[in-house]
N, C-alpha and C positions, 0 to 999 in steps of 0.2 A: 535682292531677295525680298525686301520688304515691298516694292511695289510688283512683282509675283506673286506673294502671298494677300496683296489687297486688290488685284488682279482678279485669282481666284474663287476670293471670297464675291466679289462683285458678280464674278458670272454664277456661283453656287446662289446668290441671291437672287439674281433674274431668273433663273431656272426655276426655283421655288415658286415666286410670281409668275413666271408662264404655267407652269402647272396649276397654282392656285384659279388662277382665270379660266384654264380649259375646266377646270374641275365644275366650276359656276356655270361655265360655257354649256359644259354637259348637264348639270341636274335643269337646268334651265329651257335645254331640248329637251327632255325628258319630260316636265312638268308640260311642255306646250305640247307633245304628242297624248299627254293624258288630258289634258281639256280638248284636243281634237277630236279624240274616241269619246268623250262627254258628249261632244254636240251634235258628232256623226253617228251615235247609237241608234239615234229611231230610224235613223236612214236605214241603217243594216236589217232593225227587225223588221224594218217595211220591207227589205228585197226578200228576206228570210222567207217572212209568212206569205207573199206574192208569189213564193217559188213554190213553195209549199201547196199550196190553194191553188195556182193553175194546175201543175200536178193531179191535183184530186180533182178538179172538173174536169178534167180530156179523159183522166185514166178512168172515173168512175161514173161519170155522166154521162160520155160522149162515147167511152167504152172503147177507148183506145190502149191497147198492149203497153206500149213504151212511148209515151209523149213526152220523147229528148225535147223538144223546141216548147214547149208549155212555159217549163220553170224556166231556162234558159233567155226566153222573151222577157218573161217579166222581171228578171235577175236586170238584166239589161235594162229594161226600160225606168225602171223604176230608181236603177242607179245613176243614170243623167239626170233627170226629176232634180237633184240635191244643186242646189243653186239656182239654175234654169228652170225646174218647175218643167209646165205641161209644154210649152214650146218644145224644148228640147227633146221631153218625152215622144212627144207625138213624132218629131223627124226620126229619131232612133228606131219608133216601131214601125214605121215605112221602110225603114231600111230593112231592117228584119222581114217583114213580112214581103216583100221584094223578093228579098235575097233566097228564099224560103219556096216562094210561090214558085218563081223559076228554077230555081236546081228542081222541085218535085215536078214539073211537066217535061224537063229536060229527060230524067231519068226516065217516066214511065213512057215515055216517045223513044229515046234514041241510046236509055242504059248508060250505063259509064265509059272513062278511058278518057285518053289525052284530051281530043279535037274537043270531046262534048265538056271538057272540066274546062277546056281555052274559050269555047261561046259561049258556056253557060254565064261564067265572069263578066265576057265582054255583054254579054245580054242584058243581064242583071245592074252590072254599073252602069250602064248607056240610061237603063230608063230612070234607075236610082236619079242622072244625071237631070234627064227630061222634066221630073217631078219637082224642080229646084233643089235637090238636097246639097247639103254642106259637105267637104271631101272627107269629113267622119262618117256622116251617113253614105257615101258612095262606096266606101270601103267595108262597112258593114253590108252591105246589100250583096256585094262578092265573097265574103267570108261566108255568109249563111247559105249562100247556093253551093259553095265548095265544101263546104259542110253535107249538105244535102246528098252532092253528087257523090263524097269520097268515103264519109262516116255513114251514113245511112243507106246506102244505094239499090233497097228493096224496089222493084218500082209494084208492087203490089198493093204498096202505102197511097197510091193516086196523092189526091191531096190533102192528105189528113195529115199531114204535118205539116202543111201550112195552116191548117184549122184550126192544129196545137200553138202555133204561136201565134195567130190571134187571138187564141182564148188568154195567153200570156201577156198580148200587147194590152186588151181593153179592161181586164185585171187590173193592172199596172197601171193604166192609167187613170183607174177608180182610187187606186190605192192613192195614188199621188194627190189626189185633191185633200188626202185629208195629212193637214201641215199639222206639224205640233205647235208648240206655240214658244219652243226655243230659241229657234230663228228669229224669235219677235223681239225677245228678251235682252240678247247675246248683244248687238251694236249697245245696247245703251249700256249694258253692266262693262263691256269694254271701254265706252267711254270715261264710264266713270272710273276705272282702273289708269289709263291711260293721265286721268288730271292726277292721281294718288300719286302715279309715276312720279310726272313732273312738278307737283308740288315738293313730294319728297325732295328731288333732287334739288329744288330751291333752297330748300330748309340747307342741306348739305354746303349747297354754293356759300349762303351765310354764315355756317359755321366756320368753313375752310376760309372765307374772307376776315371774318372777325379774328381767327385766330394765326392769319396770316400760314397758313399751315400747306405747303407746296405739295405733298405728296397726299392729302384730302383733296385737294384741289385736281390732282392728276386721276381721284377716283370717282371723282363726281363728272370729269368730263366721259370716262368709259359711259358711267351710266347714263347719262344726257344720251349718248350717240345708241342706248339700248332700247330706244322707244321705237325705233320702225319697224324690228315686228310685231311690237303690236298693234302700231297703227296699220302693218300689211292684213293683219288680223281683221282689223276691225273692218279692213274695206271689203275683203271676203265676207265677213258675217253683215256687211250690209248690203252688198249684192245678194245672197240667200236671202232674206229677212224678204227684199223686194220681190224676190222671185217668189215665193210665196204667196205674198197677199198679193202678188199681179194674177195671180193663176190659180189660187184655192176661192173656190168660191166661199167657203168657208171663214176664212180671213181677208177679204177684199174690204169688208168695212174698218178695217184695223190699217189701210195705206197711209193715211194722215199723219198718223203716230209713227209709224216706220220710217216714212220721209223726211220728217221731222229731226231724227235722231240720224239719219242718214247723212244730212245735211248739216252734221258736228263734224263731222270726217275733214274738210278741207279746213276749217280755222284750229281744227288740233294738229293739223299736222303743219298750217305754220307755226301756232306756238312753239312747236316739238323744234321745229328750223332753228324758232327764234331762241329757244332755252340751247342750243348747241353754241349758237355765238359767243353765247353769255356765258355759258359756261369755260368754254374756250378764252377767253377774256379776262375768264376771275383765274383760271391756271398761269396764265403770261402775267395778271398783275402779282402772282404772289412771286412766281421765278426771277422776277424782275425787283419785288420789292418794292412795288408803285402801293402806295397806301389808299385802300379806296372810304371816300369818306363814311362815317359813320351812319349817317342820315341814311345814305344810300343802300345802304345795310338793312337797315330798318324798313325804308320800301320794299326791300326784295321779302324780309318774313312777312310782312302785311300784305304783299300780293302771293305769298304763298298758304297764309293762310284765308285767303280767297278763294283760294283753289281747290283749299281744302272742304270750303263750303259749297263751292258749287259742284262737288264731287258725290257728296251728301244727299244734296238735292237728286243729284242723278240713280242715286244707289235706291232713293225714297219715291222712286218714279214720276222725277217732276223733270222738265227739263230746267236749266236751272236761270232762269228770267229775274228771280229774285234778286241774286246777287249784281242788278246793274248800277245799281246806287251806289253799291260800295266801290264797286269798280270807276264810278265816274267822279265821285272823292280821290280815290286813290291816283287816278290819272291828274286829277287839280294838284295833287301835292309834288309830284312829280314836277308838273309847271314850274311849281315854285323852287324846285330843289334848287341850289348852287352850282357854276358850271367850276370845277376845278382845274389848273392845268394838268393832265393826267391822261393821255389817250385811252386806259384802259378802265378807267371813270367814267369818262365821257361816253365811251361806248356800253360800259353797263347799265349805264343811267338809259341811254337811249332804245337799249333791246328790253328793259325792265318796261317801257312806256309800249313798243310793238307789243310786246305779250299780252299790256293789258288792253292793246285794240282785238287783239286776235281775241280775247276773254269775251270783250263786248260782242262779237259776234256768235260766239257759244251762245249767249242771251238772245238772239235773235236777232241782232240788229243786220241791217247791208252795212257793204264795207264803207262807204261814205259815210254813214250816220257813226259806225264806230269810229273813224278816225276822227269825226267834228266832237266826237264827243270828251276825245283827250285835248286839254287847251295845248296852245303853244307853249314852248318856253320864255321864262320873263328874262 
């Protein structure tokens, strides 16, 4: 009866902790769907008011009744624009305006029905094809002529609704040149998020080591293993960032700085590799009761209050170059530390020294000069 009732109680505890987890799990999507809508906002008011404005130049300039393809074109074009920038805009309004041009000569020559909706398709995607498009734009270039022939099939429109959605294509892709300066922002304030992460969870790792504490130590490994979305984060917001200033002329003298921060992307997500080791390490030394020396304890706050400076720097718009000094101290000390017999020592000693090569390239350094730049051990 008694291991029944501590049976129980064990799965009424895990169930508590699984829900506990989903419940984080969820406000945690939640808070990342709310900075998504953050950074995609100007993207929407840019389709919004593109939709809006072609509309009113075909309907009241051009003095077209119902210019469906107007807002429609630029709704489109302007919504590939968000990351890809004018490359992508410009294939998307070829496809359109493809798709567009032939279903309206199709109709006003040969009217609707099966045969004419079966070659207007194959018409439409063959040239889409011939023009190099990509099999998104070859697929758009068939939907707008099916569009044409099946929704709209006036043929008294000739082709003024292909005229509506080029006034929507070059709209949109006026609109598109002009980036916010969001995108420019987003990789570095991610970055600097991203070392806040992993510092924290160092400071934590420390705690759970000093106080031998097994179940701190089983929470600090979830959160170690919680950094790749934001590292998945930050590679989207530096692919956009690049798309931008490769294609606003507007921000094209702001590349240097974009690339700059773009090129923190691969040594944070080894460090992020390397804080999982370590952290998995420091959980196995407490389960096991391997004592890890005190010294070594003391490295892990000292490079985590590293992190926490060169996070500062990033928050302050600098990248953070400053912190290499201390970084290449802290790597000397490390040299010096003590080898204990202890695998799970040995190994936290040795991922505490990676992190801080992977740090020195946050600063700028190539991976050679960081690694020369940690001594050996003595």
């Amino acid at each position: 009866m008694a291991s029944g009732r501590f049976s129980a109680k064990a799965m009424s505890l895990r169930a508590f902790d699984l829900s506990e987890r989903g419940f984080r799990a969820g406000r945690r999507t939640m808070r990342q769907r709310v900075e998504r809508l953050g950074a995609r906002f100007f993207l929407i008011l840019q389709c919004a008011a593109g939709a809006g404005l072609a509309w009113l130049i075909a309907k009241h300039v051009l003095g077209h009744p119902t210019p469906f393809f107007a807002p429609v074109a630029a709704l489109l074009v302007v919504g590939v624009s968000f990351g890809s920038r004018m490359r992508r805009a410009v294939e998307v309004g070829i496809g359109v305006a493809v798709g567009v041009a032939v279903g309206d000569l199709f109709v006003h020559l040969f009217g609707t029905g099966v045969w004419q909706i079966i070659l207007v398709c194959v018409v439409a995607m063959s040239i889409a094809t011939l023009l190099g498009a990509g099999s998104l734009i070859i697929i758009q270039a068939g939907v707008q002529s099916i569009i044409v022939t099946t929704l709209l099939p006036d043929p008294s429109y000739a082709l003024s609704r292909w005229l509506d959605a080029v006034v929507g294509i070059v709209l949109a892709l006026l609109i598109a040149t002009i980036a916010p300066s969001a995108p420019l922002r987003r990789p570095r304030i991610l970055a600097a998020q991203v070392l806040e992460d992993i510092g924290g969870t160092l400071e934590r790792v420390s705690k759970a080591l000093r106080e031998d504490d097994a179940d701190a130590a089983d929470e600090v490994l979830d959160r170690a293993r919680a950094t790749d979305d934001a590292l998945q984060a930050m590679r989207e917001a530096n692919a956009e960032g690049l798309g931008v200033v490769r294609h606003s002329p507007f921000r094209r003298r702001e590349l240097p700085a974009v690339q700059a921060y773009a090129d923190l992307a691969v040594p944070l997500d080894r460090l992020s590799r390397n804080l999982r080791v370590l952290a998995r390490r420091a959980a196995t030394s407490t389960w096991r009761g391997e004592r890890v020396p005190a010294d070594y304890v003391v490295l892990i706050d000292e490079l985590a209050a590293a992190i926490a400076f060169m996070a500062n720097e990033l928050w302050d718009r600098r990248l953070p170059v400053a912190a290499r000094s201390r970084l290449i101290r802290l790597g000397e000390r490390t040299a010096k530390a003590k080898i204990v017999q202890s695998l799970s020592a040995v190994v936290i000693l040795a991922q505490t020294r990676s992190m801080i090569v992977d740090l020195m390239m946050l600063t700028g350094l190539e991976p050679d000069e960081a690694r020369a730049a940690v001594p050996g051990l003595e």
